[in-house]
Each structure stands twice: as C-alpha cells, then as structure tokens.
N, C-alpha and C positions, 0 to 999 in steps of 0.2 A: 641695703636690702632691696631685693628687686619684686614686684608686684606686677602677678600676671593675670589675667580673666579669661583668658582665651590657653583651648588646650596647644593650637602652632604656636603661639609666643615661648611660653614654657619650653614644648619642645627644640624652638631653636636654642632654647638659650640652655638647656640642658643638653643639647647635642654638641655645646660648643666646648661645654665645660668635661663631657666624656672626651673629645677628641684631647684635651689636657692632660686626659688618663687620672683625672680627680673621681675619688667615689662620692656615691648621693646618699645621704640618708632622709627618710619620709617618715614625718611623724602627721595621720590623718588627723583631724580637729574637727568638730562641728563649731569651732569658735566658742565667744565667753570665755577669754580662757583665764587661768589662774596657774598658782607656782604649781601643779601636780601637770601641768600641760608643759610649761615652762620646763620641770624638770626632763621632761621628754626628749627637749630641742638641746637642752645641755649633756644628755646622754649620747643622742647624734653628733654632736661637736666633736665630743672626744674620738667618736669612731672615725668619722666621716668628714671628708673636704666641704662638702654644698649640703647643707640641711634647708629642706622643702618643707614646709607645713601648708596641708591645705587646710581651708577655714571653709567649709559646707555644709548649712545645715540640709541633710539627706534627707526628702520627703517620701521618699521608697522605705523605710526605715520606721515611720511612725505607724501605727494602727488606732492611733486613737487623732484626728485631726485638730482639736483644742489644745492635745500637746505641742502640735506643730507651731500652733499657730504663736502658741505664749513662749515657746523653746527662744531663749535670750537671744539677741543678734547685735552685738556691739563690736564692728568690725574696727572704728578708728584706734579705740581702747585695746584692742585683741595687736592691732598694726604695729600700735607703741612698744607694746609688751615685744612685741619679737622682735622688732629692731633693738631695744634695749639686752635681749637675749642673743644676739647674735645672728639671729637665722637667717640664712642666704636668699632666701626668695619663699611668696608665699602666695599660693595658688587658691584666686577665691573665685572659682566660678558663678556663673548662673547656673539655677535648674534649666534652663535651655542650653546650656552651654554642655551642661554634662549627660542630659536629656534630649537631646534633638527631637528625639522618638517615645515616647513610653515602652521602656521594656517589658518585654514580654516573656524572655528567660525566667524558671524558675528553678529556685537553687535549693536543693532537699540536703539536709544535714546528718541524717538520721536519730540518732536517739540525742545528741549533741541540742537541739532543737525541741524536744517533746516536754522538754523537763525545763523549771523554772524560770527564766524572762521566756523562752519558747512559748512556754504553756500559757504564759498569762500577755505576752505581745504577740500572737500569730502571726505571721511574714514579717515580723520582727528580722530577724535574719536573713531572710531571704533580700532583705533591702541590703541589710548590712553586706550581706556578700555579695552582692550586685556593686555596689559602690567601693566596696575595697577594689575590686577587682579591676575596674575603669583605672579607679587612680592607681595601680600598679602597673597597668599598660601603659599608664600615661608617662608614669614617672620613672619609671623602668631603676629603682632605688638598689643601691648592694645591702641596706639595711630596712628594715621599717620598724618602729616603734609607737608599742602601745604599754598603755597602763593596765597594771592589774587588777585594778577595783572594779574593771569591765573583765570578771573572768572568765565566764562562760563567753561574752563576745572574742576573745583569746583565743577559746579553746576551738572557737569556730572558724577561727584565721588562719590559725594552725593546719585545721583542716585542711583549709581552701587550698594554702600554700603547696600541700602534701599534695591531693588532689591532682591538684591543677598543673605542677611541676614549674611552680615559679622557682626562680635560681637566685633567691636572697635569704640572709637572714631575720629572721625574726626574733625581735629584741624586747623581752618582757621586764618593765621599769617596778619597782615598786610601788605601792600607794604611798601619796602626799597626802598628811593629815594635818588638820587645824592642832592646837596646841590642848583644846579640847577632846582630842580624839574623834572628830569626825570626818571622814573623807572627804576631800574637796571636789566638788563638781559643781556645774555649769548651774545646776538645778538651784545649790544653794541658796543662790541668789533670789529667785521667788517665794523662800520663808519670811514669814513677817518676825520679828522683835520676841513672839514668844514660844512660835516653832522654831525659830533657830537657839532659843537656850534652852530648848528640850531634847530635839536633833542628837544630840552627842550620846544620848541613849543607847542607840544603837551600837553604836563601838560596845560601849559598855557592858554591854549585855550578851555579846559576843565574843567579847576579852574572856568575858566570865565564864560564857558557856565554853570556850577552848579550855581555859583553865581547870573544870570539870573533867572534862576528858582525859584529857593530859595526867588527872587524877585518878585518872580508872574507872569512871561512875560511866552508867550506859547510854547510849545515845539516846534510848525514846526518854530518859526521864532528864536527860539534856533537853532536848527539845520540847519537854514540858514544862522545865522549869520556864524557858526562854519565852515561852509562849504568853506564859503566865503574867511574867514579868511586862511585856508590848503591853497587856493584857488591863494591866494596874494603870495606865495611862493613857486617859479617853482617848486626847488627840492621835495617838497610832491607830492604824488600820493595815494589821500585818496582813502582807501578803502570802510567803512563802519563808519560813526559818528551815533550811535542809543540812543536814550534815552527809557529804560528798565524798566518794570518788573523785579526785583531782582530775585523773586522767580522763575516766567515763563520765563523769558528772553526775551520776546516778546515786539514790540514798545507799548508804551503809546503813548494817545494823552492828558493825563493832569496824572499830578504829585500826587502821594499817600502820605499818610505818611510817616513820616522821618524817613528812613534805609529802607524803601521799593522800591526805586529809586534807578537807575545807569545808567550812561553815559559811554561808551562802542566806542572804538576809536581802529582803524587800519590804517595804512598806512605805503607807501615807503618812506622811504627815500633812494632814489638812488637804489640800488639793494635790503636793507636790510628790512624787514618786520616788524615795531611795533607796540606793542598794550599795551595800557592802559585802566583804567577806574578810578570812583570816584563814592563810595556811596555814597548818601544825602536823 
C-alpha cells in the first residue's frame, strides 16, 4: 500500500496506473476509521483495480471549532486497518496541502442544506462540498463511495455530482452497525463507559418508530412517541427526530412508498453529537 501527502505524488502515481487502463475507486475518510469505513474500501475492491482512501480531517466542514479540535486523529491505527483491508494507496494530506489558499467559493444547496445537519451545522456543507470536490479533481475515481448513516451528506454528493457533471459513479454502502444496534462512527469513540451502554437507544427507538409506521400509525404521533422516548433519558439532548422525503429530505405528514421514506435522528449524548437514520 502506497502513502501519499502531497497532491503530484498521488497524481503521478495515479496517472501511471490509468495509462494500465486500471479503474480508481475513492472512498473519502476523515480517519478514525472502523469496520463501516472498512466495509467501503471492500466494496471498491470488488468494483475497482486501485482503491484510494483519503484520511482528512476537513476544517471547512466543522462550525463549531472544539469539535474540530477533539474530532479523533489516529492515523498509524487508521494506516494498519487499510493495509490489512487491501487499499491501494492512501491520501493523507495537510490542510496546507489541500488549502494552499482559504477558499473563498461558496456552495448553496438549496433546500438539500436548510433542513437538519444544514440547519443545525450552518456551512456545514458548503465545507463538505468544497472538499469532495478537490478530491474528485484530484483523484479523478470511476467510483466513489460513501456510507449511508451520513444521509443527507449523500443526498448532497449526489447533488454536486449532478450539478457539477462529474463522470463517475456514486456508490451508496450500507450502515455498519455494532451488534447492539448502534451505528458505527468515528465519534464513538469519545463516549465514556456509560454513554456508550446508553448510545444504542437510538437505533432503538428508530427501529421502533419505523415499525410504527410501517404499521399505519401517523407520523406526528410517531414523532411524538420518539420524542418522548430521547425524552425519559436525561443523558440525550435530542436534536432533530424528522420523518423524510428520501429524495427532498423534507418532513412528510404521511408515509410514501417503500424505500421512498426515512427517519433522520441527531442528538447528544453528553458532549458527543449522533446521527442515524433507517430507510423504509
């Protein structure tokens, strides 16, 4: 596995491996990573000749600076996992490296943006799509792959891609969950011993409320029940519980076809910020 920091090393060595006529596939990382990252890179495998992960934490991307600053950074650990995982090369810049300049682009989403992580991370996105975009120029991939526990960041990639007239596909993985039913992310990791045996709530009460639905019961007294539920549980500090339009992302007041739904969850636990959801 090859390790680059600089964007011409990458490139020559990606330019060598297109003159092979071999495809790229890009699964982006902010690092920390775990098996739901992992499974990304073995989803590229199967598509793709070269699978590239970059490991970035994006500071265009945070809106609150204490999140940046505590967001995990264990690149030796993240290094093993991908060599152990097969990945072809892995692109860890500097923010100088991928910053030369402070951009000054700003990337409006539309309503994609105004509604949940939008509403409560402001230029949340606009970081995110500044930095997908760099490393698409950069990495010039026939695939890219992300997870769907970042849904709404998806539905904004999707976007971009449309938008923008990138010429790849866009490959959406399922969430990897603990055996408790919690999503796996980066953040996990800064639960102490009794937010993480609470943590798994979430699923739970999510499983639940789809289950509801699916039963025919309405969405406001779903989302009350759900509420209620966060509610019984000092440690949470729900952010946003929304039942979604998959494609607009905007609340429903009744339930569509099935795979055109999604139930959309944030909250604290203790200082740490999570977010799930559940197609149906």
């Amino acid at each position: 596995m090859e390790v680059f920091t600089s964007v011409k090393s990458l490139r020559q060595y990606l330019d060598q491996q297109v003159l092979q006529q071999k495809t790229i596939g890009l699964v982006p990382t902010m690092g920390a990573l775990h098996k739901g990252h992992i499974s990304l890179i073995e989803a590229a495998k199967k598509d793709t000749d070269i699978v590239v992960c970059s490991v970035f934490v994006n500071p265009t991307q945070f809106n609150n600076p204490e999140d940046l600053a505590k967001y995990p950074r264990t690149f030796e650990a993240d290094r093993m996992m991908l060599e152990d995982a097969g990945c072809s090369a892995v692109f860890a810049p500097s923010v100088e490296e991928m910053y030369p300049e402070q951009p000054v682009v700003k990337m409006n989403f539309g309503a994609l943006e105004t509604v949940m992580e939008g509403a409560s991370r402001p230029g949340h996105f606009n970081g995110v799509g500044i930095v997908v975009s760099k490393l698409f120029n950069i990495v010039k991939p026939h695939r890219a792959y992300f997870g769907q526990k970042d849904l709404q960041q998806v539905s904004v990639v999707r976007q971009l891609i449309s938008d923008l007239g990138f010429g790849f596909e866009l490959v959406i993985c399922p969430t990897v969950r603990e055996t408790d039913g919690l999503a796996m992310s980066s953040r996990n990791t800064r639960l102490n011993a009794t937010e993480r045996a609470i943590a798994p709530h979430i699923y739970r009460i999510l499983a639940a409320a789809s289950e509801d639905l699916r039963a025919g019961n309405h969405v406001s007294e779903a989302i009350s029940w759900a509420k209620s539920e966060f509610g019984k549980i000092r440690e949470f500090t729900l952010d946003y519980f929304e039942v979604i339009n998959l494609k607009t992302l905007l609340p429903i007041e009744k339930i569509g076809p099935a795979g055109s739904n999604a139930i959309c969850v944030a909250a604290f636990l203790g200082p740490v910020r999570l977010i799930d959801n559940i197609i149906f």
